[in-house]
TITOR-872502 format. One record per residue: y, x, z of N, C-alpha, C in turn; residue in one letter. Coordinates in steps of 0.05 Angstrom, whole numbers, plus 5000, padded with zeros to 4 digits. Each point is the difference from the previous one (the first is absolute). Layout:
<torgus>
Y;X;Z;Y;X;Z;Y;X;Z;A
...
</torgus>
This chain:
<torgus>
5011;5494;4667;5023;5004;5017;4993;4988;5028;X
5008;5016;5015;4991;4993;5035;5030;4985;5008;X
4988;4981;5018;5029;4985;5005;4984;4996;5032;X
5026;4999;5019;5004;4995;5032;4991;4962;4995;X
4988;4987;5014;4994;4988;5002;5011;4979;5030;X
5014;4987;5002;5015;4980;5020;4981;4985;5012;X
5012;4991;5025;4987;4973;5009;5017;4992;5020;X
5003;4968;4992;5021;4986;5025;4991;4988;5004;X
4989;4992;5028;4991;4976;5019;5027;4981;5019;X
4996;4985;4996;5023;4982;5008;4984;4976;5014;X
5008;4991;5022;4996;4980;5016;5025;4978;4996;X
5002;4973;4997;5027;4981;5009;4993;4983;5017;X
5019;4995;5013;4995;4983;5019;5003;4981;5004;X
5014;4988;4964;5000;4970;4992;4982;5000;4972;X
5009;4984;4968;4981;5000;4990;5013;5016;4981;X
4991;5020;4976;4997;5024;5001;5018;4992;4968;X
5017;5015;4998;5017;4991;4978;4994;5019;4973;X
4988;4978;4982;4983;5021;4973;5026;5015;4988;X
5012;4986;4994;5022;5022;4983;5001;5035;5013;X
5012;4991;5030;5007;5022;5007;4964;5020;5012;X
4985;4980;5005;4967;5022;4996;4985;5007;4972;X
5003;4994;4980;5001;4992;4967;5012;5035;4995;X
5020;5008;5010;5013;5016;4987;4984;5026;5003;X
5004;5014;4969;4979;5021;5010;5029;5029;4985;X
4997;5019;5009;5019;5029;4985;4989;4991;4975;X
5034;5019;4982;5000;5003;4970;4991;5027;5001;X
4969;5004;4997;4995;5030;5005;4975;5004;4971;X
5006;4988;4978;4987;4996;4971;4970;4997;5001;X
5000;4974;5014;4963;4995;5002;5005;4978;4981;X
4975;4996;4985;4988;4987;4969;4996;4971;5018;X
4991;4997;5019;4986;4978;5012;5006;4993;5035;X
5009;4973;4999;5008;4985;5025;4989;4977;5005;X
4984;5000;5029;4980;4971;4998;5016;4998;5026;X
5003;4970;5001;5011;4992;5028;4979;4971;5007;X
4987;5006;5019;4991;4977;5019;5007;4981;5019;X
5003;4976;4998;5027;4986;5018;4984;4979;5017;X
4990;5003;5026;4985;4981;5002;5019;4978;5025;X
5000;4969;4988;5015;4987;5016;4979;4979;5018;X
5008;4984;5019;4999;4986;5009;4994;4960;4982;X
4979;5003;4994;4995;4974;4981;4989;4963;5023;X
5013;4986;4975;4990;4972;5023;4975;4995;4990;X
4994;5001;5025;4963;4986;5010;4996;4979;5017;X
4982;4984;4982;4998;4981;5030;4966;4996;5004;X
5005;4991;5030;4973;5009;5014;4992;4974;5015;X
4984;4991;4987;4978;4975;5017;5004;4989;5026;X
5000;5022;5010;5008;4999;5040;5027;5002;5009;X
5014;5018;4986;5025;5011;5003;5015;4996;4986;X
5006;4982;4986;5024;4992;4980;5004;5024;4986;X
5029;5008;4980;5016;5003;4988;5002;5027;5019;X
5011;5024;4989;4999;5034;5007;5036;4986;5000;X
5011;5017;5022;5026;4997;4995;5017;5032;5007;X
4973;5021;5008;5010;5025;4993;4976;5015;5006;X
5004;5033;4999;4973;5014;5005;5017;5022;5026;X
4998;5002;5022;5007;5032;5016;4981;5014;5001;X
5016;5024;4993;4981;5030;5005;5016;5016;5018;X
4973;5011;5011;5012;5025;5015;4988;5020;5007;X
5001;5020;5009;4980;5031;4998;5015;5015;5017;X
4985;5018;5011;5015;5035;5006;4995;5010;4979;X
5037;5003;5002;5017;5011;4980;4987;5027;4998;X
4984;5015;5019;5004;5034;4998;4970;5002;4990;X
4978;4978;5009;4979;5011;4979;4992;4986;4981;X
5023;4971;4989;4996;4995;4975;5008;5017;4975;X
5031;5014;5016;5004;5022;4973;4991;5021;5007;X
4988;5012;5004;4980;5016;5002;4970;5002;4984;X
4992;4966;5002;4980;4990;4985;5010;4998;4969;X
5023;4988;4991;5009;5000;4976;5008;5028;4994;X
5011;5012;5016;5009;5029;4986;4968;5018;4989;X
4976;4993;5019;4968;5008;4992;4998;4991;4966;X
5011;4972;5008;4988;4984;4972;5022;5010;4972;X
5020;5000;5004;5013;5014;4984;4989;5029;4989;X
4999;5011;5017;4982;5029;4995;4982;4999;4983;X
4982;4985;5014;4971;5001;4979;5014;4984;4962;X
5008;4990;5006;5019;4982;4974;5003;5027;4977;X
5022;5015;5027;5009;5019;4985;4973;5025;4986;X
4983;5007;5020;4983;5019;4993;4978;4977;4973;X
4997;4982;5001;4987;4984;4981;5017;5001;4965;X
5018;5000;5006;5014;4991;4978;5026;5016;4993;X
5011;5006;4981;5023;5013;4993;5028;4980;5001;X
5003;5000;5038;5028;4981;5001;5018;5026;5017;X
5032;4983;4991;5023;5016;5004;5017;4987;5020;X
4994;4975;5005;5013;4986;5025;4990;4972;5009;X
4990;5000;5029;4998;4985;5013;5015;4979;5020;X
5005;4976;5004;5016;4990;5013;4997;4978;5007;X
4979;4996;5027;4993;4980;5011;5014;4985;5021;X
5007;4969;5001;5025;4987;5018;4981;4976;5002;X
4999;4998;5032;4973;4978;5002;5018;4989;5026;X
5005;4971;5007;5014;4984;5024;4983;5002;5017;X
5010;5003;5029;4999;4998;5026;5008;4972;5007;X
5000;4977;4985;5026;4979;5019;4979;4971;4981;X
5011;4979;5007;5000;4986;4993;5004;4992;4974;X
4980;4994;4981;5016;4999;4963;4987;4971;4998;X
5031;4987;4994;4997;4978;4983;4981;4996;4974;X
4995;4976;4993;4985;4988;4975;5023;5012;4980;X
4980;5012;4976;5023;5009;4981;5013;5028;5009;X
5005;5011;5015;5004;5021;5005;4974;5033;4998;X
5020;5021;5000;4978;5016;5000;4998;5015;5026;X
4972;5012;4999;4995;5012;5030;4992;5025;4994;X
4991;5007;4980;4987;5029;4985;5014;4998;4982;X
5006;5030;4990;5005;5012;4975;4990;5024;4995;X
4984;5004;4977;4995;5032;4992;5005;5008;4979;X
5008;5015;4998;5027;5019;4979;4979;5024;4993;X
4990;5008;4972;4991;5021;4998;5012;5012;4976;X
4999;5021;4992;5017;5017;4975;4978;5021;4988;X
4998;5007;4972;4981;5021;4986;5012;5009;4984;X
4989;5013;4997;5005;5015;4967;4991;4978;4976;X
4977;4991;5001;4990;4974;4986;4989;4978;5007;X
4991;4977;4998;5010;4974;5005;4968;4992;5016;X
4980;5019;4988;4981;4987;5007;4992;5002;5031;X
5008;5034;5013;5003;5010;5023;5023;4980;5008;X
5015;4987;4997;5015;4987;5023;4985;4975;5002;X
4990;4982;4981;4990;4974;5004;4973;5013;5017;X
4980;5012;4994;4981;5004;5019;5004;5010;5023;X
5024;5018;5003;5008;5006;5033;5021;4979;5015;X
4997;4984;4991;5010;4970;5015;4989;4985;5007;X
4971;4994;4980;4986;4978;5007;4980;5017;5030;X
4994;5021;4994;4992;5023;5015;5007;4993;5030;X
5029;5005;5001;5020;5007;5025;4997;4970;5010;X
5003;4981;4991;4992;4973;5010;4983;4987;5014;X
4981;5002;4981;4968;4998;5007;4993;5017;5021;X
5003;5026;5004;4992;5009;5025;5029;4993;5013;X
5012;5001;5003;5030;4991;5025;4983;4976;5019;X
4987;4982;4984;4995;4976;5013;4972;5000;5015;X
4985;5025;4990;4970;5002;5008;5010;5020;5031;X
5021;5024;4995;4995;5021;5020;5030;4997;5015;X
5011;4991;4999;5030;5003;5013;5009;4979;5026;X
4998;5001;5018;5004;4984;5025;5019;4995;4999;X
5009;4979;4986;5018;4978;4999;4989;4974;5001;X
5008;4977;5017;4986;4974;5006;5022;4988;4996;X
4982;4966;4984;5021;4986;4991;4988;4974;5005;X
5023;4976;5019;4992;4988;5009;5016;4964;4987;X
4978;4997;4990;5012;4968;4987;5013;4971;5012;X
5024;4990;5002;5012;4994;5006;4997;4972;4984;X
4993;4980;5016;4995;4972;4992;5010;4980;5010;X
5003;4982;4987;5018;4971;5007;4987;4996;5027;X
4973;4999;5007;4992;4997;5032;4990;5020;5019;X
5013;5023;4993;4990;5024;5016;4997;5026;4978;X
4991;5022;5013;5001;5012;4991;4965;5015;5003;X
4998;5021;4976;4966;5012;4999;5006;5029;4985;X
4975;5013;5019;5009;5029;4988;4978;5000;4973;X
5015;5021;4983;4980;4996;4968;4978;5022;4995;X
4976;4984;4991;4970;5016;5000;5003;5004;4975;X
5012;5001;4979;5010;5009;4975;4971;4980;4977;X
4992;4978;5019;4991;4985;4984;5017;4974;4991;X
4999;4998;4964;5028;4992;4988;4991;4968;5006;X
5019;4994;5016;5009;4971;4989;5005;4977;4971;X
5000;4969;5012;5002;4990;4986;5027;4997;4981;X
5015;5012;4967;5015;5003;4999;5024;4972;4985;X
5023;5003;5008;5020;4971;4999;5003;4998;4972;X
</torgus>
């Protein structure tokens, strides 16, 4: 059975509220993987204690870049809805700043088209995220810190 295939890109401009990015249509898919990535405490040698992370991007060729990456998701794998909600703003410790919402027919196409949509989001998508520390602040080379 051939099914239309969705995709929602969403930007917030505070920190990105899972419930309401979590939600995916009651459109009878077997399998729902949701990716929630928050804001965790780190502390850093030089820089104390993380007391938030800001991101920010153009809006018009980040979703553009995710709507690419979605694509390929979709042509890779047998998914029925996509629904990526990634912050623009400031996100607190504990809070989330990404969410990815994927839907299938079966379970194994959604967990692999998430970890997928992720993994590349963070390799190809021009969004910069800049760490926010008890003595200043540093932009992030996505090499992981020491964790609290």
């Amino acid at each position: 059975m051939v099914h239309e295939t969705k995709i929602q890109i969403t930007f917030e401009h505070q920190s990105v509220d899972v419930e309401k990015a979590s939600a995916l249509p009651s459109i009878g898919c077997g399998g729902e993987c949701i990716f929630v990535g928050r804001t965790r405490p780190e502390q850093n040698q030089t820089h104390g204690a993380l007391l938030a992370l800001s991101y920010d991007c153009y809006e018009e060729m980040a979703e553009r870049e995710l709507r690419k990456l979605a694509e390929e998701a979709i042509n890779r794998f047998e998914i029925r809805h996509i629904r990526i909600t990634h912050s623009v703003a400031t996100v607190p410790i504990d809070e989330a700043s990404v969410v990815i919402a994927v839907c299938s027919d079966h379970r194994d196409d959604a967990f692999i088209a998430c970890k997928f949509l992720i993994d590349l989001l963070k390799q190809r998508v021009p969004i910069w995220k800049q760490e926010m520390w008890e003595d200043g602040t540093t932009w992030s080379t996505g090499i992981p810190l020491v964790t609290a």
